[in-house]
C-alpha positions as CSV (number, residue, x, y, z in Angstrom):
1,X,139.4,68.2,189.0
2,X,136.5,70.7,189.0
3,X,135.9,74.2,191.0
4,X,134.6,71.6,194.4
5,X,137.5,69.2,194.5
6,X,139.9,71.8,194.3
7,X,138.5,73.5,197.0
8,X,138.3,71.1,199.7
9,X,141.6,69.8,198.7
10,X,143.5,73.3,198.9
11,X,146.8,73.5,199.8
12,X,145.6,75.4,203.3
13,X,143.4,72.4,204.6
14,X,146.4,69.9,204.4
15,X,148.3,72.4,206.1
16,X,146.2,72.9,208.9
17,X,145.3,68.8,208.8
18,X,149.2,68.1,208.9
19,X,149.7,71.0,212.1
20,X,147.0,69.2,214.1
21,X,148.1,65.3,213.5
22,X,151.9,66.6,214.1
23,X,150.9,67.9,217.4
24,X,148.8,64.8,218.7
25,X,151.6,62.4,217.0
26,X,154.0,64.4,219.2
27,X,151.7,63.5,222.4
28,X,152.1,60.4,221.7
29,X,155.7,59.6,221.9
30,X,155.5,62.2,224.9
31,X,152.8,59.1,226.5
32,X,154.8,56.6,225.0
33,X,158.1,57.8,226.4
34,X,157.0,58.9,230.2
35,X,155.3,55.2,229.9
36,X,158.3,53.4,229.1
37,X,160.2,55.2,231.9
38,X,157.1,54.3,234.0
39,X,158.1,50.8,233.5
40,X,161.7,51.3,234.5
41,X,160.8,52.8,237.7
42,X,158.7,50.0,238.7
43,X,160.9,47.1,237.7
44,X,159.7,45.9,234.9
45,X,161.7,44.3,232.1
46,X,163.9,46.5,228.9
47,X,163.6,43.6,226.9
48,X,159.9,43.1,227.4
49,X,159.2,46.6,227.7
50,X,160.5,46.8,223.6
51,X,158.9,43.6,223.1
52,X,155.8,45.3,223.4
53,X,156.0,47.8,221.8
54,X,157.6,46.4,218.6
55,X,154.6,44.0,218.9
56,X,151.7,46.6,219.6
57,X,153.3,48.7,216.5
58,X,153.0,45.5,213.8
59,X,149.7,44.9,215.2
60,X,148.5,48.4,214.7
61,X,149.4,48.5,211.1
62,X,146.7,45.9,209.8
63,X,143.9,46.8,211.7
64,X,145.0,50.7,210.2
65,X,143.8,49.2,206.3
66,X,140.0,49.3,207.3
67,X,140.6,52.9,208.8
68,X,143.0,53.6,205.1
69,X,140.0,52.7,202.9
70,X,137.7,54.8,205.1
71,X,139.6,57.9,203.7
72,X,139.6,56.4,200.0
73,X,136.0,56.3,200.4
74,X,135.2,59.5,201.8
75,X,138.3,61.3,199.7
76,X,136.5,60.9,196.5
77,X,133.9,63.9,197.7
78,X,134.7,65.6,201.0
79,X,138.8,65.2,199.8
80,X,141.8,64.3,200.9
81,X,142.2,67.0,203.9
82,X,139.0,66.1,206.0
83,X,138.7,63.0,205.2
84,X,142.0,62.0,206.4
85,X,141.6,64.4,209.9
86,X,138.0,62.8,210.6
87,X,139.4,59.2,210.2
88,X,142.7,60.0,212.4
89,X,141.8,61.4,215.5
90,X,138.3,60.5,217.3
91,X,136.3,59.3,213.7
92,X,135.4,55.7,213.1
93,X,134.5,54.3,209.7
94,X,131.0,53.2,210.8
95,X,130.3,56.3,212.1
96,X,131.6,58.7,209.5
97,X,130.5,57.5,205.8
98,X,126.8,56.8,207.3
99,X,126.4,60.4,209.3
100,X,128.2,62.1,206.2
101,X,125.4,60.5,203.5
102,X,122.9,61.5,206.4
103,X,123.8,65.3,206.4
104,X,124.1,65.0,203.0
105,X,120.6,63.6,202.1
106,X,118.8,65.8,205.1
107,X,120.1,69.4,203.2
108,X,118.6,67.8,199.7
109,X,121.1,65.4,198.2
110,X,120.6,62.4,196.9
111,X,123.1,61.2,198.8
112,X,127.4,61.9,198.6
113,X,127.0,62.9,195.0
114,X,129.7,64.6,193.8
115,X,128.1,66.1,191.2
116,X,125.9,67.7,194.0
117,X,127.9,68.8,196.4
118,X,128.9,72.8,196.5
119,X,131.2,74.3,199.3
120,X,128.2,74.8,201.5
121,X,126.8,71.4,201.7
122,X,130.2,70.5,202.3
123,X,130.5,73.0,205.4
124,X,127.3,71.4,206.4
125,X,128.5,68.0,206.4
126,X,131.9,68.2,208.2
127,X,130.0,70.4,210.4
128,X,127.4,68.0,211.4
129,X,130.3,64.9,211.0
130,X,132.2,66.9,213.8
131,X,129.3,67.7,216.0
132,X,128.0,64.3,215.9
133,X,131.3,63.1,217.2
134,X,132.3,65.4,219.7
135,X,129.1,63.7,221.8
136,X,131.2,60.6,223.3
137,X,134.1,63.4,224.0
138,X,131.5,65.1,226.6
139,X,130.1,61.7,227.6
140,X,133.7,60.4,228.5
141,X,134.2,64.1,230.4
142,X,130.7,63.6,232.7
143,X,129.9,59.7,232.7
144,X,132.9,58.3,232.2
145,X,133.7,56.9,235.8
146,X,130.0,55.9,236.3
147,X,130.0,53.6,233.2
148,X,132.9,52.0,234.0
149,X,131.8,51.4,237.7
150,X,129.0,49.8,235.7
151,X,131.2,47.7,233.3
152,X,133.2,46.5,236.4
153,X,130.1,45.5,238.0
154,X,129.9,42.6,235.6
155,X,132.0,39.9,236.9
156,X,129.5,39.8,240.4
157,X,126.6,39.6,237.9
158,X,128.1,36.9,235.8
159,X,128.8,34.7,239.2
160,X,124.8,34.4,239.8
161,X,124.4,33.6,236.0
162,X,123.4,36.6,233.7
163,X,125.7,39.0,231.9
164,X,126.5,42.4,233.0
165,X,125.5,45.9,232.1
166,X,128.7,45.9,229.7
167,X,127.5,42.6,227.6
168,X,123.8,44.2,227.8
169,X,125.2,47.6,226.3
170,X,127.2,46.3,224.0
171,X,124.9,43.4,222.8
172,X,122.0,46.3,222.2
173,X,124.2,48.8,220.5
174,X,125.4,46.2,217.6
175,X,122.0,45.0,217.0
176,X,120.7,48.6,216.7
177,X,123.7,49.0,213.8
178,X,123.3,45.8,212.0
179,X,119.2,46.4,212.1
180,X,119.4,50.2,210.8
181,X,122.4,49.3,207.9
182,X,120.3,46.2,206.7
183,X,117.2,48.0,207.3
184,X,118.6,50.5,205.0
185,X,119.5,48.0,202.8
186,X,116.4,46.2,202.3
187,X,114.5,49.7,201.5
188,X,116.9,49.9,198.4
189,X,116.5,46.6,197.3
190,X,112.5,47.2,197.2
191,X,111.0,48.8,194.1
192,X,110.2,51.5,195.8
193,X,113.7,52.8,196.3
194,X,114.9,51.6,192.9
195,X,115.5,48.1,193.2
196,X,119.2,48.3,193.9
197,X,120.7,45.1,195.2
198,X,124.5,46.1,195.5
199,X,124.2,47.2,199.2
200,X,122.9,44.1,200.2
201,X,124.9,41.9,198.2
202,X,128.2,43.7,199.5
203,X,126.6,43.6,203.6
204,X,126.1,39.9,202.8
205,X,129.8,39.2,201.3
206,X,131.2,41.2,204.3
207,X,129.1,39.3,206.7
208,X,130.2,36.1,205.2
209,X,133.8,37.0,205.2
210,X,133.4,38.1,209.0
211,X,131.5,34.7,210.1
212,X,134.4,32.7,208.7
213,X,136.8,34.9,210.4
214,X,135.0,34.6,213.7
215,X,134.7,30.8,213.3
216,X,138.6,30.4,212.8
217,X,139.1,33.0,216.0
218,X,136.8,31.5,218.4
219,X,136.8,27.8,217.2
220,X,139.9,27.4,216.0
221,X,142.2,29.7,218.2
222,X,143.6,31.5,215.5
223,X,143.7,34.8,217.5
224,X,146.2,36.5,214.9
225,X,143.3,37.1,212.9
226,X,141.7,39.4,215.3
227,X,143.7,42.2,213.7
228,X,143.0,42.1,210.2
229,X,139.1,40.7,210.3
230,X,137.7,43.8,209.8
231,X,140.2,44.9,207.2
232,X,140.1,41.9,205.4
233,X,135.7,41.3,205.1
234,X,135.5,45.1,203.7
235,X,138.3,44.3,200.8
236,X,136.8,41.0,200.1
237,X,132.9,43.0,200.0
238,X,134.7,45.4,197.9
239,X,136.4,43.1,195.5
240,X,132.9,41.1,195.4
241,X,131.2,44.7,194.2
242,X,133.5,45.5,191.6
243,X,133.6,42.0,189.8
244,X,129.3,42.1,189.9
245,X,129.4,45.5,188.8
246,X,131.6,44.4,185.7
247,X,129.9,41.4,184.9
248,X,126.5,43.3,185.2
C-alpha cells in the first residue's frame, strides 16, 4: 500500500466513520422503536406490525449490493473510510463515482487515478463530493412542503389526461442522466478521446440487463424483482467488462 492509501485509510478516519454511523444507526432503532409503539397505541396489529418489519429488513438487504459495490469502486482510491461514510448516509452511487471523477479531472487529473492522486486532491474531492450533496439537504429544509404540494397535485392533473408536475420532473431529470452518462460515453468511444469502447459496452450490458428486468416487472408481475434490478444489471455490466477485458 503506498504513502496515499495509507493515509486515507488511517486508523483515525474509520474511527471517526464508525462514531458517526453508530450514532445515526442508534436514531434509527430510536424511530423504529417510538414507531412500533406508535402502532400499538392506534390499534394496529403485533403480528403485522413484525411482519413488516421482518419483511422491510430482507428487502433492504438486496437492494444494499448496488450501494456495497459503490464503496468497492470508490475504495480502491478515496479508501475504505470515506468511501464507506459517503455511500451510507445521504450519497447515492450515481451521484458519487461521477462528481468524484468530475473534481478529480477539474483540479488536473486524468480522472480517479490512483497513481495521481496526493492528500490534497483527495481533500478536494471529498470536499466537493460533500458540498455537492448537502444541496438536496437545504432544498428539503426550504422547498420541501412546496414540492410535494406539487407532487400531490398530480392525481387532479391526471383526471383531465396529462401527467403531473411529479411525472414531468422525474421524466426530465432521468433523461438529463442517461443523455450526459451516454453523452460521455460516446466522446470516449470517438478517436478523439482515445477510442475506448468499454464504457459503452458496459452502459449497454447494464441497460440490457435492466430492460429485461423491467419487462418481467411490468409485464409479467414479477414485483420481487424490483429489489434486486439495480443490483443485479451493474454485476451482470461488471461481469460483461471483465470477461471482454480478458479476452481482449
Amino acid at each position: 500500500m503506498n504513502e496515499y492509501l495509507a493515509s486515507v485509510n488511517a486508523g483515525v478516519f474509520y474511527a471517526i466513520v464508525a462514531l458517526i454511523l453508530t450514532f445515526i444507526t442508534l436514531m434509527c432503532f430510536v424511530f423504529l422503536i417510538k414507531s412500533y409503539r406508535a402502532g400499538i397505541q392506534i390499534g394496529m396489529d403485533k403480528k403485522v406490525l413484525l411482519k413488516t418489519i421482518t419483511a422491510s429488513a430482507t428487502f433492504t438487504l438486496l437492494p444494499s449490493i448496488s450501494i456495497l459495490l459503490g464503496v468497492v469502486a470508490l475504495s480502491g482510491t478515496l479508501g475504505v473510510p470515506f468511501s464507506w461514510l459517503r455511500l451510507s448516509i445521504i450519497g447515492a452511487l450515481q451521484y458519487e463515482l461521477n462528481v468524484a471523477e468530475i473534481a478529480a479531472q477539474s483540479i488536473g487529473l486524468s480522472g480517479l487515478n490512483l497513481s495521481e492522486l496526493n492528500i490534497g486532491a483527495f481533500v478536494t474531492i471529498a470536499m466537493v463530493m460533500t458540498m455537492g450533496i448537502l444541496g438536496s439537504v437545504v432544498c428539503c429544509i426550504f422547498f420541501l412542503k412546496k414540492y410535494l404540494s406539487k407532487l400531490q397535485s398530480a392525481p387532479k392533473k391526471e383526471k383531465t389526461g396529462g401527467p403531473g408536475f411529479g411525472a414531468h420532473a422525474t421524466t426530465a431529470m432521468f433523461v438529463g442522466l442517461c443523455a450526459a452518462y451516454i453523452g460521455s460515453y460516446i466522446g470516449k468511444v470517438l478517436p478523439t478521446g482515445g477510442a475506448d469502447y468499454m464504457p459503452l459496452f458496459v452502459a449497454a450490458i447494464a441497460a440490457l440487463c435492466m430492460a429485461v428486468f423491467e419487462y418481467l416487472i411490468q409485464k409479467k408481475q414479477m414485483l420481487v424483482l424490483e429489489n434486486f434490478s439495480l443490483a443485479a444489471s451493474m454485476l451482470a455490466a461488471m461481469a460483461a467488462a471483465v470477461g471482454v477485458g480478458m479476452v481482449m
